[in-house]
mmJSON file of the N, C-alpha and C atoms, coordinates in Angstrom:
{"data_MODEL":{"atom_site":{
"group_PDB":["ATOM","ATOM","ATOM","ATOM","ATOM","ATOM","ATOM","ATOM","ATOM","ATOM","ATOM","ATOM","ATOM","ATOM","ATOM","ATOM","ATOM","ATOM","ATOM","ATOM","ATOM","ATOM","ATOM","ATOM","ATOM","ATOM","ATOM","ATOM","ATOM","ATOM","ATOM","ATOM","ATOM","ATOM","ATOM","ATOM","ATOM","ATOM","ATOM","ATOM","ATOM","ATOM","ATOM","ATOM","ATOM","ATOM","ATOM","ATOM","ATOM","ATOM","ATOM","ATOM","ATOM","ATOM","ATOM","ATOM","ATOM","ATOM","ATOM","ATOM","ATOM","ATOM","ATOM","ATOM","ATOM","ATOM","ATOM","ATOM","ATOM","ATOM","ATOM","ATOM","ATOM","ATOM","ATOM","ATOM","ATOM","ATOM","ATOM","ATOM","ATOM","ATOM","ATOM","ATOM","ATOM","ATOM","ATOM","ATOM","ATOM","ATOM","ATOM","ATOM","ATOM","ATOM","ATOM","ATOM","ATOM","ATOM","ATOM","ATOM","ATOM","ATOM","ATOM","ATOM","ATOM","ATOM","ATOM","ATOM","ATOM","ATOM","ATOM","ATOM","ATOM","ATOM","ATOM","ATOM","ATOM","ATOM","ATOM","ATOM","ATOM","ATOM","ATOM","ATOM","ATOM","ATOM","ATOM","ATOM","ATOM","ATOM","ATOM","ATOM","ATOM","ATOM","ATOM","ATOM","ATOM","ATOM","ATOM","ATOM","ATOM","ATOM","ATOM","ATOM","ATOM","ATOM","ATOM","ATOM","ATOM","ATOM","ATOM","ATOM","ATOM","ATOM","ATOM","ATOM","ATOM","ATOM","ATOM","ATOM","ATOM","ATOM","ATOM","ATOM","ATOM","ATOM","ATOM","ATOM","ATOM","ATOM","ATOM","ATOM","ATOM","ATOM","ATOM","ATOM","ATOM","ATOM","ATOM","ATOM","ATOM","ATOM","ATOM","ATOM","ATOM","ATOM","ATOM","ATOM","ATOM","ATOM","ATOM","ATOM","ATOM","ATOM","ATOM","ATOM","ATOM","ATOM","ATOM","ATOM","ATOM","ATOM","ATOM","ATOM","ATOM","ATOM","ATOM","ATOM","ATOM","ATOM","ATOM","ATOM","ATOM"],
"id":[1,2,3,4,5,6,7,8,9,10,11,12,13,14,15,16,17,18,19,20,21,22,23,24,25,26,27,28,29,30,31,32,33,34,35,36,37,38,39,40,41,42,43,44,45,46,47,48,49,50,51,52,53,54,55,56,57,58,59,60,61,62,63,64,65,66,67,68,69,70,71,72,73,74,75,76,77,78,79,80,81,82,83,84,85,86,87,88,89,90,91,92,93,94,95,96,97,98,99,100,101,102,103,104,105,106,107,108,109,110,111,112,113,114,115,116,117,118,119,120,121,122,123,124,125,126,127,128,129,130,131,132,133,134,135,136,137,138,139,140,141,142,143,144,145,146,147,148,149,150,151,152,153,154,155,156,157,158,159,160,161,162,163,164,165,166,167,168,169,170,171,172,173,174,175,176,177,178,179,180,181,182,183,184,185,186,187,188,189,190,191,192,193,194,195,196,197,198,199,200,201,202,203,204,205,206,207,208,209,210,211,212,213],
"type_symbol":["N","C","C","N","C","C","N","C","C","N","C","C","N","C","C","N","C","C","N","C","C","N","C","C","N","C","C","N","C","C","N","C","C","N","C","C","N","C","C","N","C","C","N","C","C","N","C","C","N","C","C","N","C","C","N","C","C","N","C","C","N","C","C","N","C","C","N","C","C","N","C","C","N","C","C","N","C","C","N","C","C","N","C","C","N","C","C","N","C","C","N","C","C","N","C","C","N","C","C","N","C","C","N","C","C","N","C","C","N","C","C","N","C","C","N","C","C","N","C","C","N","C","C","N","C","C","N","C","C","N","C","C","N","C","C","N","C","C","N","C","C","N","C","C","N","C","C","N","C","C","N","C","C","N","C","C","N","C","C","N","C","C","N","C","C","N","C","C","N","C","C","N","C","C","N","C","C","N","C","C","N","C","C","N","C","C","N","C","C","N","C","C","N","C","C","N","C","C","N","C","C","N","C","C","N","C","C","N","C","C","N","C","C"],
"label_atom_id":["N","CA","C","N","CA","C","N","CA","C","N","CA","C","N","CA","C","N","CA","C","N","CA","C","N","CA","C","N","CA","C","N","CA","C","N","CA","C","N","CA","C","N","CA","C","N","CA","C","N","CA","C","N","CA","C","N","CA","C","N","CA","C","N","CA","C","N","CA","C","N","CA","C","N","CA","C","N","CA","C","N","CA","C","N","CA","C","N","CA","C","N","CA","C","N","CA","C","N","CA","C","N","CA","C","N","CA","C","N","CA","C","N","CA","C","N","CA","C","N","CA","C","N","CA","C","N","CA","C","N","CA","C","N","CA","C","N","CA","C","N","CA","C","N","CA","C","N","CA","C","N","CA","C","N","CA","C","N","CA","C","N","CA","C","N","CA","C","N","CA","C","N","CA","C","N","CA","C","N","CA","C","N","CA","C","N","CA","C","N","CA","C","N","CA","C","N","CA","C","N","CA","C","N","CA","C","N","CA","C","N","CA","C","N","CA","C","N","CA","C","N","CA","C","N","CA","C","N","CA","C","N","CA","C","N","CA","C","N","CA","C","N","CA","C","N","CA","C"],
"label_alt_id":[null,null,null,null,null,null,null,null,null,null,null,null,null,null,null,null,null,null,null,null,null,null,null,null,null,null,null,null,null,null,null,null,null,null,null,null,null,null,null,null,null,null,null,null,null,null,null,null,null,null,null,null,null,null,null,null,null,null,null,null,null,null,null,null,null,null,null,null,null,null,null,null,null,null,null,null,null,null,null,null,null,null,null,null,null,null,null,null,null,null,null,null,null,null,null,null,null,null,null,null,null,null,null,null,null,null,null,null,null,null,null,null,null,null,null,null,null,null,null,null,null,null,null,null,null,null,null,null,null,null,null,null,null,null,null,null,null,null,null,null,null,null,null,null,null,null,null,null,null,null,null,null,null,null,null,null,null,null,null,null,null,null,null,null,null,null,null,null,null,null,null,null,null,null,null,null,null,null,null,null,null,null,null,null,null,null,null,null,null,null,null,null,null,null,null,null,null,null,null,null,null,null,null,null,null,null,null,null,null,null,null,null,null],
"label_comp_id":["UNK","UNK","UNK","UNK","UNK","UNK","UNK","UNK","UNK","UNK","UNK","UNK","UNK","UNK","UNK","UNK","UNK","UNK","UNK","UNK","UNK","UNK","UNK","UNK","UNK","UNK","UNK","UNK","UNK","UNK","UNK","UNK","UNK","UNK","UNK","UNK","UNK","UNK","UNK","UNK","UNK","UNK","UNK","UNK","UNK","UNK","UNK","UNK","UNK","UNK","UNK","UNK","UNK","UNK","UNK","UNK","UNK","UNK","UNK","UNK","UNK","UNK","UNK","UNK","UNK","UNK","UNK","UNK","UNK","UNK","UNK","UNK","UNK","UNK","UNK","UNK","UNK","UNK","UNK","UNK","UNK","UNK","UNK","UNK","UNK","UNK","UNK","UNK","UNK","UNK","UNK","UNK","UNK","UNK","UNK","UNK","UNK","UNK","UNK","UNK","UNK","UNK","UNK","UNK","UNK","UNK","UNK","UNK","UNK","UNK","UNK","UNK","UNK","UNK","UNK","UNK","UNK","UNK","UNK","UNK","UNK","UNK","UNK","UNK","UNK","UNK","UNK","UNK","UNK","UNK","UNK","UNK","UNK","UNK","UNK","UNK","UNK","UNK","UNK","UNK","UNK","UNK","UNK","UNK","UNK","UNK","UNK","UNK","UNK","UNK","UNK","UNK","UNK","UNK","UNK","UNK","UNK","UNK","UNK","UNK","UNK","UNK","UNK","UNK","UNK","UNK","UNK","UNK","UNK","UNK","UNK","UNK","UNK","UNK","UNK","UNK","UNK","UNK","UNK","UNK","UNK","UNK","UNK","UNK","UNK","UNK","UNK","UNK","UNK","UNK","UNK","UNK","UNK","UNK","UNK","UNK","UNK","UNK","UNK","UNK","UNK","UNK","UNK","UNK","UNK","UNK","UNK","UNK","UNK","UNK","UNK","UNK","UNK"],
"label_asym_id":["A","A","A","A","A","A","A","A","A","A","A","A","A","A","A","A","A","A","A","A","A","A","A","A","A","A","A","A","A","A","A","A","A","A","A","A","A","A","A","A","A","A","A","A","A","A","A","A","A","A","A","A","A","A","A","A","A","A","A","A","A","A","A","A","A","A","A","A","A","A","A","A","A","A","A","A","A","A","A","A","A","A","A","A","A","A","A","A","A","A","A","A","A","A","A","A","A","A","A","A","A","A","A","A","A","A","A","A","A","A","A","A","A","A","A","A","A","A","A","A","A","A","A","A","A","A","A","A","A","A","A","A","A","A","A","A","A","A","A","A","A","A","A","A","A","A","A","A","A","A","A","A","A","A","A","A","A","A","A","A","A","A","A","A","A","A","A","A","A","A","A","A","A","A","A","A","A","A","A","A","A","A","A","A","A","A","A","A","A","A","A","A","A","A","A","A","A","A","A","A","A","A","A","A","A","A","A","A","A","A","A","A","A"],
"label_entity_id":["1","1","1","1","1","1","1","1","1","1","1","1","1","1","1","1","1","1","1","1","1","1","1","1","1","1","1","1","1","1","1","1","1","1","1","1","1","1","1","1","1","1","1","1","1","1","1","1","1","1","1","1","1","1","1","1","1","1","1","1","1","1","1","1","1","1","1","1","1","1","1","1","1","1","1","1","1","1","1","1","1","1","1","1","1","1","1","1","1","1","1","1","1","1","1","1","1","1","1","1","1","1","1","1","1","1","1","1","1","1","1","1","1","1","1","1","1","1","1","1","1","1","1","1","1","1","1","1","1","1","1","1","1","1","1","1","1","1","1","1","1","1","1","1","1","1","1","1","1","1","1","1","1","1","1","1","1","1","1","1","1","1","1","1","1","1","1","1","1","1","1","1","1","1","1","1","1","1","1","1","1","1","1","1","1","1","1","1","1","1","1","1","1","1","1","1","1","1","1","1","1","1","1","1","1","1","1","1","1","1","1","1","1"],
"label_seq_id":[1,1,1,2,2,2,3,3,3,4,4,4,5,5,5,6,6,6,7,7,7,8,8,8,9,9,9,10,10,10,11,11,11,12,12,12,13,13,13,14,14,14,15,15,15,16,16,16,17,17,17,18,18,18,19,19,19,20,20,20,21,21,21,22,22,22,23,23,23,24,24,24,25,25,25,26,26,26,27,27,27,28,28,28,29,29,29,30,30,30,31,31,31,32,32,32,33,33,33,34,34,34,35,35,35,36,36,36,37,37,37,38,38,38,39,39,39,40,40,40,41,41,41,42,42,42,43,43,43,44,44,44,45,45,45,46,46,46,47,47,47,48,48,48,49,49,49,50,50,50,51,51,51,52,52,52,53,53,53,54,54,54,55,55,55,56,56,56,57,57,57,58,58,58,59,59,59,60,60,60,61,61,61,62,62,62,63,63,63,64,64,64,65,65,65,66,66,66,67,67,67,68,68,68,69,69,69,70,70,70,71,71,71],
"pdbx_PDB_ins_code":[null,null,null,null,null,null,null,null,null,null,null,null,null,null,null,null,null,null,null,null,null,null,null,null,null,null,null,null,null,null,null,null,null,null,null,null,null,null,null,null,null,null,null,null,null,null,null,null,null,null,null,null,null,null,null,null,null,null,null,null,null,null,null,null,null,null,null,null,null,null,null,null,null,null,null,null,null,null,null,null,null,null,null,null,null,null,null,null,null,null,null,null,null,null,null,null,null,null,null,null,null,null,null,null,null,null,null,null,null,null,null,null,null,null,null,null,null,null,null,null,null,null,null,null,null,null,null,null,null,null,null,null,null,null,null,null,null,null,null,null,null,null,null,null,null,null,null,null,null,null,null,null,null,null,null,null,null,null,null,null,null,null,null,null,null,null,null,null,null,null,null,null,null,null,null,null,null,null,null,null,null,null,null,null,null,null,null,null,null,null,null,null,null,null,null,null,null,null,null,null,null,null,null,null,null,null,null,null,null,null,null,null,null],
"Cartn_x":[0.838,0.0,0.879,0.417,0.998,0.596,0.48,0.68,-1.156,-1.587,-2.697,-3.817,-3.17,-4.012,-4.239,-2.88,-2.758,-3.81,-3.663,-5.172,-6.339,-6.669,-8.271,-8.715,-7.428,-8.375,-7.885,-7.231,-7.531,-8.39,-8.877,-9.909,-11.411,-11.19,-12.518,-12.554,-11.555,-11.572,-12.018,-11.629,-11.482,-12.903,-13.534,-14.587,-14.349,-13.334,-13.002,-13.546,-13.422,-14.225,-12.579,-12.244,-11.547,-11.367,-12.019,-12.647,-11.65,-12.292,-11.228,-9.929,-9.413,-8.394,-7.38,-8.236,-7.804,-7.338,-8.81,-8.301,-7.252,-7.082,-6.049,-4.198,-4.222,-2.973,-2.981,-3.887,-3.739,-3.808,-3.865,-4.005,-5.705,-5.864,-7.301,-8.213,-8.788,-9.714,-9.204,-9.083,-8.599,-7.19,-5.793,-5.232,-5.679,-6.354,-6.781,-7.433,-7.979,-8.376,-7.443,-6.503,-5.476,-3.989,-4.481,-3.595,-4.458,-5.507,-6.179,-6.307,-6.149,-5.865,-4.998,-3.706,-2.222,-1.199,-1.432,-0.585,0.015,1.332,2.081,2.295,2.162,2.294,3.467,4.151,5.6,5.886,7.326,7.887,7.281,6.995,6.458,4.876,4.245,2.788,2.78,3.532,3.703,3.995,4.862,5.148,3.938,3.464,1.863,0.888,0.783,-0.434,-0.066,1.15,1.586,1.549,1.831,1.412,0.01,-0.796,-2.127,-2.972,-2.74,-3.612,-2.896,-1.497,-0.992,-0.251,0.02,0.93,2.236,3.119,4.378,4.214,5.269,5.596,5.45,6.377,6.652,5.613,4.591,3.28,2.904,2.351,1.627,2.192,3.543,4.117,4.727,3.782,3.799,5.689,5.907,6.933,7.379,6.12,5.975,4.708,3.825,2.605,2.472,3.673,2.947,2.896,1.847,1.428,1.972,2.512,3.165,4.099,4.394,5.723,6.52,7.509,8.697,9.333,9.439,9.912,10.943],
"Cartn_y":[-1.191,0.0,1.249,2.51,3.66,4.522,5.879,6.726,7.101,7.317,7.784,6.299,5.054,4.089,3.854,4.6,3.493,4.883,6.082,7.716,6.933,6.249,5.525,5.039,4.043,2.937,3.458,4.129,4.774,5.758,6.594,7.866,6.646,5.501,4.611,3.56,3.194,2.384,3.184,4.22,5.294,6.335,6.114,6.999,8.372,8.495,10.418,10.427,11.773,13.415,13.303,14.159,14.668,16.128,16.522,18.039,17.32,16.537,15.932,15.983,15.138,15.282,16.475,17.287,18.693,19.187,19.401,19.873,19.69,18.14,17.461,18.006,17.895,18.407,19.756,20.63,22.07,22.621,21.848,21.89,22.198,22.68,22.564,21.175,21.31,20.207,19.809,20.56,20.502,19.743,20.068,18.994,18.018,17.857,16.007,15.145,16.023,15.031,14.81,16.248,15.736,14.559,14.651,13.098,11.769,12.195,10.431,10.292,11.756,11.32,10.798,11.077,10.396,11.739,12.801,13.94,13.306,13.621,13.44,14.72,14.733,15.882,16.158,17.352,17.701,17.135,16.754,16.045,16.272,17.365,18.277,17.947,18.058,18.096,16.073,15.139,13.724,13.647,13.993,13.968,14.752,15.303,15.964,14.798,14.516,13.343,12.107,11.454,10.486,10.754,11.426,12.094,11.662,12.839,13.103,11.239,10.363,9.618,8.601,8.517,7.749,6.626,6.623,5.771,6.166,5.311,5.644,6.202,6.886,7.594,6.503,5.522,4.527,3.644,3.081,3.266,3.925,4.811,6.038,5.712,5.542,5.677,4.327,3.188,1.368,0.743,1.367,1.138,-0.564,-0.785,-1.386,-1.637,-3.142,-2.928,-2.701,-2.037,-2.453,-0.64,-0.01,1.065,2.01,0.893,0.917,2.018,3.257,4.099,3.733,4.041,3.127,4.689,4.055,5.504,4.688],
"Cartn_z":[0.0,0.0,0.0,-0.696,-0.611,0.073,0.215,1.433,0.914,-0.16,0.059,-0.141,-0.461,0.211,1.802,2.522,3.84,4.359,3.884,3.939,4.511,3.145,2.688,3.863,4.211,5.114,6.466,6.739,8.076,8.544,7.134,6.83,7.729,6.616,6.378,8.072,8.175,9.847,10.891,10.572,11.717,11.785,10.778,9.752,10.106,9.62,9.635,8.428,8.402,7.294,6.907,5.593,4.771,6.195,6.243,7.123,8.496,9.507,10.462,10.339,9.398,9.246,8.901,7.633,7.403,8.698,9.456,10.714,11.588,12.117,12.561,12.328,10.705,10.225,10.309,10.103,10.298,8.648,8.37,6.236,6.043,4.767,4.02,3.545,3.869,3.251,1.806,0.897,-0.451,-0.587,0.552,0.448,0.554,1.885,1.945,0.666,0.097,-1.159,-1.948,-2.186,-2.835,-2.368,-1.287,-0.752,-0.897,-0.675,-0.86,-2.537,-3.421,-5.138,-6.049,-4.517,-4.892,-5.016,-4.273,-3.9,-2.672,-2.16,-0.989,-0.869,0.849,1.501,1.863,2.424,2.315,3.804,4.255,5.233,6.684,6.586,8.026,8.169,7.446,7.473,7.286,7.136,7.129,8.561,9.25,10.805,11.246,10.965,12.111,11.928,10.516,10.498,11.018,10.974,11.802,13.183,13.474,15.113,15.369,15.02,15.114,14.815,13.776,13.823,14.716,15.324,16.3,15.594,14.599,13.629,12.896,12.962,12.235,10.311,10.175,8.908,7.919,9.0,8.054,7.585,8.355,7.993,7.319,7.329,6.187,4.673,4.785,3.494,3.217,3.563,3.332,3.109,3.998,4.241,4.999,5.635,6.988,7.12,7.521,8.334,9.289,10.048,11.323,11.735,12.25,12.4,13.731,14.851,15.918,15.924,16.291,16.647,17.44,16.606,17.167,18.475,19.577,20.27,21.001],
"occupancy":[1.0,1.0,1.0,1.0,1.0,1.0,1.0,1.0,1.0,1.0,1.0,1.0,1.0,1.0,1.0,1.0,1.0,1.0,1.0,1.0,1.0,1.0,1.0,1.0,1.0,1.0,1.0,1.0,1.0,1.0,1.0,1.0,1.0,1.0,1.0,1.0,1.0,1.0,1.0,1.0,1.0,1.0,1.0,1.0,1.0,1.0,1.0,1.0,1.0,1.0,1.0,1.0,1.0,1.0,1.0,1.0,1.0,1.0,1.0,1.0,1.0,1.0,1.0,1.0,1.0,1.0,1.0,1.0,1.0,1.0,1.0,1.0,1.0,1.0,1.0,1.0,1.0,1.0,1.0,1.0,1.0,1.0,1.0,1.0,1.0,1.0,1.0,1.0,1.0,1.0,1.0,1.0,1.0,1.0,1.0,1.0,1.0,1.0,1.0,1.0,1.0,1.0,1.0,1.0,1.0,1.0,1.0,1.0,1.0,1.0,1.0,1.0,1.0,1.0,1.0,1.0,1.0,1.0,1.0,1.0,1.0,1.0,1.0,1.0,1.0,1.0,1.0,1.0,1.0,1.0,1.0,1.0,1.0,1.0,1.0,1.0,1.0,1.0,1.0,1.0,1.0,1.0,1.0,1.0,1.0,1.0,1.0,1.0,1.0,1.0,1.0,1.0,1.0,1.0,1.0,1.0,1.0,1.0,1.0,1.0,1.0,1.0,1.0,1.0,1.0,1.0,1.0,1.0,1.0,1.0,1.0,1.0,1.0,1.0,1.0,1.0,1.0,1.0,1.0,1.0,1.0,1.0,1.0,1.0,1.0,1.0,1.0,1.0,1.0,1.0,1.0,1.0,1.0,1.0,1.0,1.0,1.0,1.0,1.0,1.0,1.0,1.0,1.0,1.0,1.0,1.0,1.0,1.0,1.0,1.0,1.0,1.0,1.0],
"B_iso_or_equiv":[0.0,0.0,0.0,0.0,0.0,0.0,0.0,0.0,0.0,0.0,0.0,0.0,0.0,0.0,0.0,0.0,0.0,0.0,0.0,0.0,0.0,0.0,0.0,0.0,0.0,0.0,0.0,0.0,0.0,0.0,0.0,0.0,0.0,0.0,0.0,0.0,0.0,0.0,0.0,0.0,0.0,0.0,0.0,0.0,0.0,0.0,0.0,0.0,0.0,0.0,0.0,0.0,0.0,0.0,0.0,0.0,0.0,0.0,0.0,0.0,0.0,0.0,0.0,0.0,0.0,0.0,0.0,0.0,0.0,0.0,0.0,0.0,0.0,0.0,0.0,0.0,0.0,0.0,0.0,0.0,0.0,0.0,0.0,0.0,0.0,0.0,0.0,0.0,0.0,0.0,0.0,0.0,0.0,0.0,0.0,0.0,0.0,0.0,0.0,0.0,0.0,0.0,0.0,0.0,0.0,0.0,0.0,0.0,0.0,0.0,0.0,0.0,0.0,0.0,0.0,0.0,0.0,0.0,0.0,0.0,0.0,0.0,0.0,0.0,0.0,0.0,0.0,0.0,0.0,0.0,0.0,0.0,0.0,0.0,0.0,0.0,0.0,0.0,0.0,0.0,0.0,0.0,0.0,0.0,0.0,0.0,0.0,0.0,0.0,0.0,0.0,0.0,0.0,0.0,0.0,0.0,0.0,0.0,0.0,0.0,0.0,0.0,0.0,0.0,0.0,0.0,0.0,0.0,0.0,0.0,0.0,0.0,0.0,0.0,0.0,0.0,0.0,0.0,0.0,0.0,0.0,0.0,0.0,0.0,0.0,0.0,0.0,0.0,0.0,0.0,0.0,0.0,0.0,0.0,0.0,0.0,0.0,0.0,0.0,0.0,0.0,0.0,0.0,0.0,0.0,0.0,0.0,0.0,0.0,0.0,0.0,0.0,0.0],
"pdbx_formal_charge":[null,null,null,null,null,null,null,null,null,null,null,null,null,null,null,null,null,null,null,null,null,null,null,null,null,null,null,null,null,null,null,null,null,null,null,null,null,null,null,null,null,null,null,null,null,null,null,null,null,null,null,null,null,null,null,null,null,null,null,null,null,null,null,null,null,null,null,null,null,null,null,null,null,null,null,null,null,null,null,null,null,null,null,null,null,null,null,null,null,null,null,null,null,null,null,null,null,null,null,null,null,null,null,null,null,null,null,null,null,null,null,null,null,null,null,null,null,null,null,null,null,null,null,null,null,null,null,null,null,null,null,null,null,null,null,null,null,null,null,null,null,null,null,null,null,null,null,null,null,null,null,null,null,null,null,null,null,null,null,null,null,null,null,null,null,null,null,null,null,null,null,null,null,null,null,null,null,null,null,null,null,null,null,null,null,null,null,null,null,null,null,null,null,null,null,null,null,null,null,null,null,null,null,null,null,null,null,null,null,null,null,null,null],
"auth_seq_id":[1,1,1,2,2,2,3,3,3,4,4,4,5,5,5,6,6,6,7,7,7,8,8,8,9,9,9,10,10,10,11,11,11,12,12,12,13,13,13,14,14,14,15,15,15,16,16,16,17,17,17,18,18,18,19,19,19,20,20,20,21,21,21,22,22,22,23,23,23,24,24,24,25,25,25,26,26,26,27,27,27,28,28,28,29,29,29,30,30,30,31,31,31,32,32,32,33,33,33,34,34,34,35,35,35,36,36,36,37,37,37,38,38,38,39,39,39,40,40,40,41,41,41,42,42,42,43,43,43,44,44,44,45,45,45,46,46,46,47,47,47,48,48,48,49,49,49,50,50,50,51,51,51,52,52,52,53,53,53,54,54,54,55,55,55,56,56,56,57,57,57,58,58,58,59,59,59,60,60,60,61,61,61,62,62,62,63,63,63,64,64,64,65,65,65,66,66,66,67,67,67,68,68,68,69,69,69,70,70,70,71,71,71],
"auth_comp_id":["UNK","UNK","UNK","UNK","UNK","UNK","UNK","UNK","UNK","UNK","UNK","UNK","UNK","UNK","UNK","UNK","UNK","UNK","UNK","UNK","UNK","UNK","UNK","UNK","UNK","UNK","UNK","UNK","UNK","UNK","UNK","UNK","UNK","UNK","UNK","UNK","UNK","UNK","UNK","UNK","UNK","UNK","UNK","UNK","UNK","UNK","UNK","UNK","UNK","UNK","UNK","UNK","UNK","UNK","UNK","UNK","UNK","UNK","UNK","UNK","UNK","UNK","UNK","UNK","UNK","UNK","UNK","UNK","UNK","UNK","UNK","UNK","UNK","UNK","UNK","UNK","UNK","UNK","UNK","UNK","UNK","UNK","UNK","UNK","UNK","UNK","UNK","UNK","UNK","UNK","UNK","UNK","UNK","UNK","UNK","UNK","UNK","UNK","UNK","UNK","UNK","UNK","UNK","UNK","UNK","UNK","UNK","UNK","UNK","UNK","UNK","UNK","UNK","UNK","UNK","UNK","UNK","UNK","UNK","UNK","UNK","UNK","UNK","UNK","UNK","UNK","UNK","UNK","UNK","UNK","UNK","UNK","UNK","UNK","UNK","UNK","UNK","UNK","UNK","UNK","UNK","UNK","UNK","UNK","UNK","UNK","UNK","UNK","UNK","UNK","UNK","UNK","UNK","UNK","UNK","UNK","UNK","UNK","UNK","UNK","UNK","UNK","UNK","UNK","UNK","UNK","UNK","UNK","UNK","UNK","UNK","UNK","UNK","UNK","UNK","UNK","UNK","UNK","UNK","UNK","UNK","UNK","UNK","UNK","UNK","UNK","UNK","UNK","UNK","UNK","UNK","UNK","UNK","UNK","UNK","UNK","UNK","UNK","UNK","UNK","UNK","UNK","UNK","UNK","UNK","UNK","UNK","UNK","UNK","UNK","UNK","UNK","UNK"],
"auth_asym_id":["A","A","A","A","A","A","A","A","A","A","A","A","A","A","A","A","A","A","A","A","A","A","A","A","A","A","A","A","A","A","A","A","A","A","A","A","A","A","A","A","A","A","A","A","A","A","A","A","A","A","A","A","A","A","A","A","A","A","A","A","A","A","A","A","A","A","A","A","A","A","A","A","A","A","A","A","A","A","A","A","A","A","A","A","A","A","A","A","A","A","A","A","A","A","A","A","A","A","A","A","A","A","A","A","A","A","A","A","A","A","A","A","A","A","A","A","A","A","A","A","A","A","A","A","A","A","A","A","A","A","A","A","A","A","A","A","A","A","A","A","A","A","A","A","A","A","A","A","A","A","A","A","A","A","A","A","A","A","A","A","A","A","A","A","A","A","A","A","A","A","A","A","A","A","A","A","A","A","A","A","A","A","A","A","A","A","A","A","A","A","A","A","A","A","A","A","A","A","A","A","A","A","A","A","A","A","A","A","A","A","A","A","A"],
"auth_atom_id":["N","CA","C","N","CA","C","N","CA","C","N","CA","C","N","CA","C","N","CA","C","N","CA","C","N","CA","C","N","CA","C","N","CA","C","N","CA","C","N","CA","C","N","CA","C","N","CA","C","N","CA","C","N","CA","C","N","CA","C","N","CA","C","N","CA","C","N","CA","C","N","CA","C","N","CA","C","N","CA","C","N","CA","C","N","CA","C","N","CA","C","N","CA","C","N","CA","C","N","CA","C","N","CA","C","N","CA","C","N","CA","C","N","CA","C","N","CA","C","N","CA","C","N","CA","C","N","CA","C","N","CA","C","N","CA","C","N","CA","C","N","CA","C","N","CA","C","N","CA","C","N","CA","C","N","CA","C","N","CA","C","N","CA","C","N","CA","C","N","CA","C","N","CA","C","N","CA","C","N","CA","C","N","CA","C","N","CA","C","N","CA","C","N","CA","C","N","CA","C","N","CA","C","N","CA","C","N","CA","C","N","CA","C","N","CA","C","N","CA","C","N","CA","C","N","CA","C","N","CA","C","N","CA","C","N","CA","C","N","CA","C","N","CA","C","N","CA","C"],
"pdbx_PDB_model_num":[1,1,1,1,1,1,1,1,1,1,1,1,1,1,1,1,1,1,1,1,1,1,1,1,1,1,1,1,1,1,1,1,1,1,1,1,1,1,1,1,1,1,1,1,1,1,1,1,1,1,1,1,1,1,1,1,1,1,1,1,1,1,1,1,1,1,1,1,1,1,1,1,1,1,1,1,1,1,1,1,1,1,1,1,1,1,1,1,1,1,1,1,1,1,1,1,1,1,1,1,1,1,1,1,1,1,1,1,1,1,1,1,1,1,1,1,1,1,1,1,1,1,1,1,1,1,1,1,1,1,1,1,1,1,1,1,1,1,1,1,1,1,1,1,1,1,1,1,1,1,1,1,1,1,1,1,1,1,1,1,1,1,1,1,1,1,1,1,1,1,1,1,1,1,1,1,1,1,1,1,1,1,1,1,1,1,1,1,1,1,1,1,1,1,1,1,1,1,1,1,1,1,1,1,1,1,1,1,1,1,1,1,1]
}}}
């Protein structure tokens, strides 16, 4: 999976809004669609959403299944 598949199904598990999340990252609604269309977001705003939904980068960007932060 890629960064705006691993979006989908955490948008969809989680049943967030596009709007939630916007919020969450501190971004527009209009990015978020453009990440779940296959836009990647810049390094900084990738570390807020990994933050914010409680999952590693490396996750987000299917690096890895396992969603766990590594600290």
């Amino acid at each position: 999976m890629n960064f705006n598949e691993r979006l989908k199904k955490i948008k969809y598990d989680r049943r967030l809004t596009n709007l939630q999340i916007a919020e969450m990252s501190g971004v527009s609604e209009t990015a978020v669609r453009k990440w779940i269309n296959g836009a990647m977001p810049s390094g900084d705003i990738l570390l807020r959403i990994a933050d914010e939904l409680e999952c590693s980068t490396d996750y987000l960007l299917g690096r890895t299944d396992n969603p766990d932060v590594n600290r």
